[in-house]
C-alpha positions in Angstrom: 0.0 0.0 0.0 2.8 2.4 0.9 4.5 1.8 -2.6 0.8 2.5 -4.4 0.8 5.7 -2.4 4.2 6.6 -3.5 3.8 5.9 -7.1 0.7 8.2 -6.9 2.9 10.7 -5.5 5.4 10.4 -7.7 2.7 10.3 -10.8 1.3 14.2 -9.6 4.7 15.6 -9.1 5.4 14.5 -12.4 1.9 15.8 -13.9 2.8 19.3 -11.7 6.2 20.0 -13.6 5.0 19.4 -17.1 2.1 21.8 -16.5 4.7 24.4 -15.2 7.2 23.8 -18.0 4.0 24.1 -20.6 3.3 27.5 -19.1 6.9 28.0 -19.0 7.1 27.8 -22.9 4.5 30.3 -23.3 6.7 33.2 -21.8 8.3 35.0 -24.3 11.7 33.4 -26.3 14.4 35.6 -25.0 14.1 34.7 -21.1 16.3 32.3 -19.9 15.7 29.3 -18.4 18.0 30.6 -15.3 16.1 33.8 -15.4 12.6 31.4 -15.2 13.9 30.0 -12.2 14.9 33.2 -10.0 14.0 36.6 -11.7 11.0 38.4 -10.2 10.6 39.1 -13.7 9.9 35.9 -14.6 7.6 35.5 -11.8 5.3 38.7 -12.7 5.3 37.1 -16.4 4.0 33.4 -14.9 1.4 35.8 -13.1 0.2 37.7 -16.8 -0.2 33.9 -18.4 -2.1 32.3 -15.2 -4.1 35.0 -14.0 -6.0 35.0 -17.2 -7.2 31.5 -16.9 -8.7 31.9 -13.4 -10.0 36.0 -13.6 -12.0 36.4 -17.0 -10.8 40.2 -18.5 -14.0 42.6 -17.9 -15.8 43.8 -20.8 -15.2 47.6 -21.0 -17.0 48.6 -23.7 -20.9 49.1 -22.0 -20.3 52.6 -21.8 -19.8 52.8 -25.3 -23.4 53.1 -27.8 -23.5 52.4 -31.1 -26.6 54.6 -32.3 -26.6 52.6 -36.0 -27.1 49.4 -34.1 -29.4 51.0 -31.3 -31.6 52.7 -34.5 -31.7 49.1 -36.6 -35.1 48.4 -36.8 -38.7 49.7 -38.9 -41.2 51.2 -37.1 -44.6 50.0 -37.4 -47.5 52.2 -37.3 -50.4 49.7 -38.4 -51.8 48.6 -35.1 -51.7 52.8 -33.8 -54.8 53.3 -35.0 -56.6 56.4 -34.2 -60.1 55.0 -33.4 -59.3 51.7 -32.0 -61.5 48.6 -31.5 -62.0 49.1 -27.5 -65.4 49.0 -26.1 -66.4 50.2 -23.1 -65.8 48.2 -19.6 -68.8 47.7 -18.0 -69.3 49.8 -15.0 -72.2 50.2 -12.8 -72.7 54.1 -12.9 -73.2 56.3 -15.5 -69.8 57.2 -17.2 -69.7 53.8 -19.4 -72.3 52.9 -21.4 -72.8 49.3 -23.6 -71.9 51.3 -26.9 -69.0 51.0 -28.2 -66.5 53.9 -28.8 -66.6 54.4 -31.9 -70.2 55.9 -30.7 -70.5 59.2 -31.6 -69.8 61.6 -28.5 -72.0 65.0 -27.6 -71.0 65.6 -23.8 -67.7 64.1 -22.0 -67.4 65.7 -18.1 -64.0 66.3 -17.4 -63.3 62.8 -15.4 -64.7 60.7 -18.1 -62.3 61.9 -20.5 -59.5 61.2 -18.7 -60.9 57.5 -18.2 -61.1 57.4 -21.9 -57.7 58.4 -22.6 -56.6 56.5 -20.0 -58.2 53.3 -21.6 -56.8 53.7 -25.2 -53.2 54.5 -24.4 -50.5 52.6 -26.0 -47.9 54.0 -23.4 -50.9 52.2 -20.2 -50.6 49.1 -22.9 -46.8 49.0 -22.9 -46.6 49.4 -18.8 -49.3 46.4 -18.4 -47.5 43.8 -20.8 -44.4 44.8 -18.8 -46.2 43.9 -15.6 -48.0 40.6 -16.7 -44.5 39.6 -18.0 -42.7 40.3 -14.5 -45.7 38.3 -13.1 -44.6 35.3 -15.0 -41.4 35.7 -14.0 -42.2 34.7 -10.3 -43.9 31.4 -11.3 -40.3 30.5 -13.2 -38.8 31.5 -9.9 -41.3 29.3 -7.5 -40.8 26.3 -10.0 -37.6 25.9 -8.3 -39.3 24.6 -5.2 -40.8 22.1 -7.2 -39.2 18.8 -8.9 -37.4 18.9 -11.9 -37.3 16.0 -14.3 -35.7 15.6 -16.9 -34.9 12.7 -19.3 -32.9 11.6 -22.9 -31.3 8.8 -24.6 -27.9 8.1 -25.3 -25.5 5.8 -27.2 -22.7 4.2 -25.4 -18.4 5.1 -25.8 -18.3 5.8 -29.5 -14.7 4.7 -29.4 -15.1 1.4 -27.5 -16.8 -1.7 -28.4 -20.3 -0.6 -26.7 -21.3 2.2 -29.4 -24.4 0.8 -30.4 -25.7 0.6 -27.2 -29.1 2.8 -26.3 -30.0 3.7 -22.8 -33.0 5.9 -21.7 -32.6 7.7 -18.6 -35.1 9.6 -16.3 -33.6 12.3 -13.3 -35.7 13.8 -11.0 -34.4 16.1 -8.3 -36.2 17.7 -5.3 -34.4 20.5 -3.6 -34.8 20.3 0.3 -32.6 22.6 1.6 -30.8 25.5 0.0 -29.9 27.8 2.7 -32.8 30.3 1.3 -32.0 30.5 -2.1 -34.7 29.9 -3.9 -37.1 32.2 -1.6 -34.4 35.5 -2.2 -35.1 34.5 -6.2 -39.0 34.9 -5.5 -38.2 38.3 -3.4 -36.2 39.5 -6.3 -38.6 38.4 -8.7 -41.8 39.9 -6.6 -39.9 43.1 -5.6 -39.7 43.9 -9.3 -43.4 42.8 -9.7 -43.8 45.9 -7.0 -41.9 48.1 -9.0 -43.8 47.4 -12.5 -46.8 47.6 -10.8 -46.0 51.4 -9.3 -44.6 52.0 -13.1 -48.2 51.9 -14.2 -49.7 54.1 -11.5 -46.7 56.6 -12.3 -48.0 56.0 -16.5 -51.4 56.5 -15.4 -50.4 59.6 -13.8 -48.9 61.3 -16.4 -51.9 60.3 -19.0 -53.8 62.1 -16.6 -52.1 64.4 -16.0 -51.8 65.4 -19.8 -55.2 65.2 -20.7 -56.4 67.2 -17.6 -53.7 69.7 -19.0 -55.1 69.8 -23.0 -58.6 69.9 -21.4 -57.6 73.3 -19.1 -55.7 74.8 -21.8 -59.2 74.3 -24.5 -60.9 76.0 -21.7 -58.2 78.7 -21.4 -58.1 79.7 -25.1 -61.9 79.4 -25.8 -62.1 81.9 -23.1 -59.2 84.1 -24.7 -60.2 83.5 -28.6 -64.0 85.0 -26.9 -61.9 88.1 -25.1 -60.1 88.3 -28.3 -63.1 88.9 -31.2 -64.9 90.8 -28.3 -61.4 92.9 -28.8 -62.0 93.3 -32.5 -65.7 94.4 -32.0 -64.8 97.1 -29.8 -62.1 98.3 -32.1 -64.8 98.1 -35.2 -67.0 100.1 -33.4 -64.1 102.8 -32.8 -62.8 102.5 -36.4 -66.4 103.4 -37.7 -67.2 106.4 -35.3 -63.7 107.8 -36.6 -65.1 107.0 -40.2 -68.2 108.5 -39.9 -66.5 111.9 -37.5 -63.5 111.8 -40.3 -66.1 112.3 -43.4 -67.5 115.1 -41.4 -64.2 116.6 -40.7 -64.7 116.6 -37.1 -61.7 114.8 -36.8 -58.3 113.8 -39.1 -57.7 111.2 -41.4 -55.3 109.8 -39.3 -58.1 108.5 -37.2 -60.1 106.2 -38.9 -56.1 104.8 -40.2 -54.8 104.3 -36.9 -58.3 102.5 -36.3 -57.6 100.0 -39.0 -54.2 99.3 -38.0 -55.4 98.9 -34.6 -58.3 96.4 -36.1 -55.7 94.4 -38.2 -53.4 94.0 -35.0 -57.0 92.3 -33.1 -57.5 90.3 -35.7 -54.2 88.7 -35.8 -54.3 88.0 -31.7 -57.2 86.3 -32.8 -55.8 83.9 -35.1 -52.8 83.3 -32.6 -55.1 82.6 -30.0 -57.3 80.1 -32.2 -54.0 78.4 -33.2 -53.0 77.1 -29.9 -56.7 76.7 -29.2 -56.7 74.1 -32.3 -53.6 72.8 -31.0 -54.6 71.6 -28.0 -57.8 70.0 -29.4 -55.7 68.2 -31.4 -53.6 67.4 -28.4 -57.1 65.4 -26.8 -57.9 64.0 -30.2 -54.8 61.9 -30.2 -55.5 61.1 -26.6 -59.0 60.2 -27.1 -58.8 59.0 -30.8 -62.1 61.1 -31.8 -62.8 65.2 -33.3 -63.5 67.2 -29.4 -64.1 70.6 -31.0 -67.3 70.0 -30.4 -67.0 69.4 -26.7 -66.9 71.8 -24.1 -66.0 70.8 -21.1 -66.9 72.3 -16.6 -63.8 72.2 -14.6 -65.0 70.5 -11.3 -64.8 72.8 -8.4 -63.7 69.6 -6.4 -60.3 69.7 -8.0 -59.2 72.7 -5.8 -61.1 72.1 -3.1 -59.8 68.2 -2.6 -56.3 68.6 -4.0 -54.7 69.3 -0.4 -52.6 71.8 -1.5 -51.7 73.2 1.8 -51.2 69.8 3.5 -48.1 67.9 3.7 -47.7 65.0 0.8 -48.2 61.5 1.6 -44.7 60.3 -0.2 -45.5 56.4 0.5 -48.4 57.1 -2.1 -46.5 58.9 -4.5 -46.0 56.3 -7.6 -42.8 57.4 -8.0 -41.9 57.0 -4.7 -42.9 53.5 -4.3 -41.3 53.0 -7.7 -37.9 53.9 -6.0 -38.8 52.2 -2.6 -39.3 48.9 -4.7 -36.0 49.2 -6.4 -34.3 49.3 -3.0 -35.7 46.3 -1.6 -35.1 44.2 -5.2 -31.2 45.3 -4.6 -31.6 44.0 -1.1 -32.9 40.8 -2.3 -29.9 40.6 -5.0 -27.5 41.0 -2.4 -28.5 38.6 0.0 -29.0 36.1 -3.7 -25.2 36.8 -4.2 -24.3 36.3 -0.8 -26.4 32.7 -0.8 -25.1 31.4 -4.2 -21.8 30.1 -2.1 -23.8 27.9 0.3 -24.9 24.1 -0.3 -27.9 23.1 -1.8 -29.4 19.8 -0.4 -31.5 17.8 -3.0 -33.7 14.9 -3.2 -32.9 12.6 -6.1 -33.9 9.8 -8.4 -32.5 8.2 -11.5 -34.1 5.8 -13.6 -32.1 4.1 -16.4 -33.2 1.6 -19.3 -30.9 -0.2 -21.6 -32.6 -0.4 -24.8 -29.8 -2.3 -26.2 -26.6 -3.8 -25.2 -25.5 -3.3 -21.2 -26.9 -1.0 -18.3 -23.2 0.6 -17.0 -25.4 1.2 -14.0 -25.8 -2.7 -13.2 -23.9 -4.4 -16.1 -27.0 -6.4 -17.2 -28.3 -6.5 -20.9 -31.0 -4.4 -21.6 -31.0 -4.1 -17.5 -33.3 -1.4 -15.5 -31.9 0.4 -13.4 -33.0 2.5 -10.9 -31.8 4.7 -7.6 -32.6 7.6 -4.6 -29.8 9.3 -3.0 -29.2 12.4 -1.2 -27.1 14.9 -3.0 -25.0 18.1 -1.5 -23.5 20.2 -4.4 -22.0 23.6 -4.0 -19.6 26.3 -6.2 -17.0 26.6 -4.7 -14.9 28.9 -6.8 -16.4 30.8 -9.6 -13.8 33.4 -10.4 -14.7 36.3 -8.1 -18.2 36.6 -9.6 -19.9 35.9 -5.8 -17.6 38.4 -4.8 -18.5 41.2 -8.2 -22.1 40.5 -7.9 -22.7 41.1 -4.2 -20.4 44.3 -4.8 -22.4 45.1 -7.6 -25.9 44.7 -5.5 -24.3 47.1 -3.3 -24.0 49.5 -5.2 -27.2 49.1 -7.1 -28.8 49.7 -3.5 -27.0 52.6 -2.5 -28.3 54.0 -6.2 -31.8 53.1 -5.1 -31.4 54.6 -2.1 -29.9 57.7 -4.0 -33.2 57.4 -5.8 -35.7 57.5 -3.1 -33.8 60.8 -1.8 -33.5 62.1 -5.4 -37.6 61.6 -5.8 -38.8 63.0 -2.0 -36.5 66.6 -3.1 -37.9 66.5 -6.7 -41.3 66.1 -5.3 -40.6 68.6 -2.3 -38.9 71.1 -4.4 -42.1 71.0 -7.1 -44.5 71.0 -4.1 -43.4 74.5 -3.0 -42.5 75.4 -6.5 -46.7 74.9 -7.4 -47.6 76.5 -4.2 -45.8 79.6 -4.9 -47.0 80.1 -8.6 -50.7 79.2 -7.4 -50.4 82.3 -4.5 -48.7 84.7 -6.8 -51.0 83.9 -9.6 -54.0 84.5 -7.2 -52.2 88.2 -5.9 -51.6 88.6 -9.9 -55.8 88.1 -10.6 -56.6 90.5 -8.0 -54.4 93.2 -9.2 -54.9 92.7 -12.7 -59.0 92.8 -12.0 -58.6 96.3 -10.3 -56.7 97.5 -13.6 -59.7 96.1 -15.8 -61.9 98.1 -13.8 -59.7 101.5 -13.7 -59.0 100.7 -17.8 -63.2 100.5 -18.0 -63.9 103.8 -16.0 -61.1 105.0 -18.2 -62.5 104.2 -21.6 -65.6 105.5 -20.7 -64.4 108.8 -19.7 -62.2 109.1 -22.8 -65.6 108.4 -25.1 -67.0 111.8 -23.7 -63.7 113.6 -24.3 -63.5 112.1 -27.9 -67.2 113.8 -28.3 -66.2 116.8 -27.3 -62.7 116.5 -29.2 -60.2 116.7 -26.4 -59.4 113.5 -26.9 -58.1 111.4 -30.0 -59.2 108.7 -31.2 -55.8 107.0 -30.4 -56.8 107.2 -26.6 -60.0 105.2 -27.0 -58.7 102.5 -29.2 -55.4 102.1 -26.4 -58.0 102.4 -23.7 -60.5 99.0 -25.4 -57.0 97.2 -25.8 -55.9 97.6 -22.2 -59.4 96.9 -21.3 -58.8 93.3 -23.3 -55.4 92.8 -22.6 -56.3 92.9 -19.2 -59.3 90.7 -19.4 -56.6 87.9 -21.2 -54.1 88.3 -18.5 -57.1 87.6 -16.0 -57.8 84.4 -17.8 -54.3 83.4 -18.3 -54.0 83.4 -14.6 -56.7 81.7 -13.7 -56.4 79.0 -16.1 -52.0 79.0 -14.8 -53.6 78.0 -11.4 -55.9 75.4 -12.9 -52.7 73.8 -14.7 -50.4 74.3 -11.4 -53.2 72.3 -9.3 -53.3 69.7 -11.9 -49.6 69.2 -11.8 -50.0 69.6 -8.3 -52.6 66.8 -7.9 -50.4 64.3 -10.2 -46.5 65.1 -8.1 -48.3 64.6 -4.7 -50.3 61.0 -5.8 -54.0 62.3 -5.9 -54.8 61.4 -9.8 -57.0 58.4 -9.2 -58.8 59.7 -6.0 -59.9 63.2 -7.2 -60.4 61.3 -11.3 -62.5 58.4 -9.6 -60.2 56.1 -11.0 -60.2 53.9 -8.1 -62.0 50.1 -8.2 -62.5 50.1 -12.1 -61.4 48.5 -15.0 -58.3 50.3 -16.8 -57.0 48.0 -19.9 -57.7 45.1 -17.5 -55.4 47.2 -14.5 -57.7 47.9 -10.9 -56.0 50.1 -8.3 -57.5 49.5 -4.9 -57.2 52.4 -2.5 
């Protein structure tokens, strides 16, 4: 026995050396042998040719993007369709009726048109596929706990007499112990379920909050396009006074010209104003998929009165915060995964092996069955470093998340006071600009008795009914600002589905329970 042992010995020493001397050869030619055997230099070169083999060389190239390979692909437009095939979920009030949307549409109140654009958006679409994917991919992660079987058929040695044997084979494994492995895969897996799922309140959000915004600004330039042709009916009735006074040289030519110009200046404010009116209804057409110039819509008083803007936000109900929040605890989970992937894993498991032809190697018998239950411990031992890189790496992707839940409660602060501060000024704005409407009234109508008497030109009036309007626009403007700052108010701090009854309904198949 202690001969065996020796030989053995003598075998590995001798399997050792050759190993070394093939490494050896790789160095470079002009080292010597002697210099191999002492020189550090030799020993930092041994170092370059073996550390290779047992530390793969990082990629360094992810920070570099290739836009031509990024932009490789053809956009498909054919299933964008403006009026799509969606009917109506049922709901038991009066907002949804049996009738499909295609239905022709008379009257919309301002939370039903949200809900319709909220129900037709691609961007809703995307976000839900997303999440019923992420869904699935918790069932692949609790099939772990469950047993795995698998099967095939092989030939025998191909180089040895038994090649044309066949044997059919059947494994199935049962994992009973892994140290938690399997369970941090389903937190991981579940945690990003969490985040997907505040993805689509946060795309909800800012659906809603875009076509509460186009609806506002219709309002806002319906009113303005109205101040402005009231504008150009004052003006015409200033321009043919200075006609009629100029053909009966009361007053100057110049009059009835400046009138004109004056008239040709409303007009224009007019067609800017019914510009960016069309714009925006062409803004909610794409939302809604359907011509809304025909709509008109009542702002519900409820939407300053229940948008808390003086209390302090709720951040744990802010979408974006529980996005961020869920990102931390999936890096948490990834951690702990890397930290787990070095321990044991204790499994159940069963072979069962058929010799189809020739000899079972399991028993040796021709065409022999064979079959077996063992207990088996397996474990990686040495991986390179990547247990070491990965539970780095979900350190820092949790301090980032963390980074991110910070980053989100000052965004959101910073926009909270931000709104509050343009909602008070606008309102101290309104007030002041209503006392100059009223002075710039009394003022035009003191200026039409001088203009009778002719100590007054007719350049005074026609400045005095364009402050008057100008004023009247700025009013509006304001008032519709604070409309638009509550809205973006209502969709920073998390209130979208409570003040747009979106709660406990259908949205593309999605229900968010309060």
């Amino acid at each position: 026995m202690m001969l065996k042992n020796q030989n053995n010995l003598v075998w590995c020493q001798k399997i050792l050396v050759r190993s070394i001397q093939c490494l050896i050869c790789t160095l470079p030619l002009h080292m010597s042998y002697a210099q191999a055997d002492s020189s550090p230099e030799f020993l930092q070169s041994v170092k370059s040719v073996i550390s290779p083999i047992f530390i793969p060389k990082s990629d360094e190239n992810y920070n570099t993007v290739n836009i031509d390979a990024l932009s490789n692909f053809k956009l498909d437009t054919s299933k964008v369709q403006e009026l799509p095939a969606i009917t109506s979920s049922e709901r038991k009030d009066n907002l949804v009726s049996k009738q499909s949307i295609h239905a022709p549409v008379t009257q919309l109140s301002f939370n039903e048109t949200i809900l319709r654009a909220l129900r037709r958006n691609p961007e809703i679409s995307q976000a839900l596929s997303t999440l019923a994917s992420q869904g699935s991919n918790i069932d692949v992660a609790k099939a772990q706990y469950y047993p795995q079987l698998s099967g095939g058929i092989g030939t025998g040695d191909l180089t040895s007499g038994e090649r044309g044997r066949q044997l059919l084979s059947l494994t199935a494994t049962q994992m009973v112990y892994d140290f938690g492995k399997v369970k941090s895969s389903v937190n991981i897996q579940e945690s990003k379920l969490a985040t997907e799922q505040a993805n689509v309140l946060v795309s909800i959000d800012n659906v809603a909050l875009e076509t509460a915004n186009a609806i506002i600004n219709i309002k806002r330039y319906q009113e303005i396009t109205a101040i402005a042709q009231q504008q150009i009916n004052g003006i015409a009735r200033i321009a043919e006074i200075a006609n009629l006074r100029a053909k009966a040289g009361i007053s100057t030519q110049a009059d009835p010209v400046q009138a004109q110009s004056n008239l040709e200046a409303a007009e224009s404010n007019l067609i800017v104003q019914q510009n960016q009116l069309r714009q925006y209804q062409q803004k909610l057409r794409t939302l809604l998929g359907f011509d809304v110039s025909a709509l008109d819509w009542k702002i519900p008083e409820r939407l300053v009165q229940q948008s808390h803007l003086y209390e302090e936000p709720e951040f744990n109900k802010i979408p974006q915060m529980m996005m961020a929040q869920a990102e931390v605890e999936s890096a948490k989970f990834q951690k702990q995964q890397a930290k787990l992937s070095s321990y044991p894993t204790l499994n159940l498991k069963g072979s069962l092996s058929q010799a189809l032809n020739g000899r079972n190697p399991n028993n040796n018998e021709d065409d022999g069955l064979y079959d077996s239950i063992m207990l088996e411990v397996s474990s990686n031992f040495y991986q390179g470093g990547a247990v070491k890189s990965q539970t780095r790496a979900a350190s820092y992707a949790e301090e980032a998340a963390k980074a991110k839940v910070n980053a989100v409660y000052l965004n959101v602060l910073d926009d909270v006071r931000s709104l509050r501060e343009e909602i008070e000024n606008k309102q101290r704005q309104m007030g002041v600009l209503m006392a100059r409407k009223a002075t710039t009234i009394r003022t035009k109508e003191l200026y039409q008795e001088q203009y009778k008497l002719g100590t007054r030109s007719a350049v005074d009036l026609l400045n005095a009914e364009q402050a008057i309007h100008s004023a009247a626009q700025e009013i509006e403007n304001a008032r519709f600002d604070i409309y638009v700052a509550i809205v973006r108010y209502i969709a920073i701090t998390g209130h979208s589905r409570d003040l747009y009854d979106l709660n406990n309904i259908s949205i593309q198949g999605f229900e968010i329970q309060p």
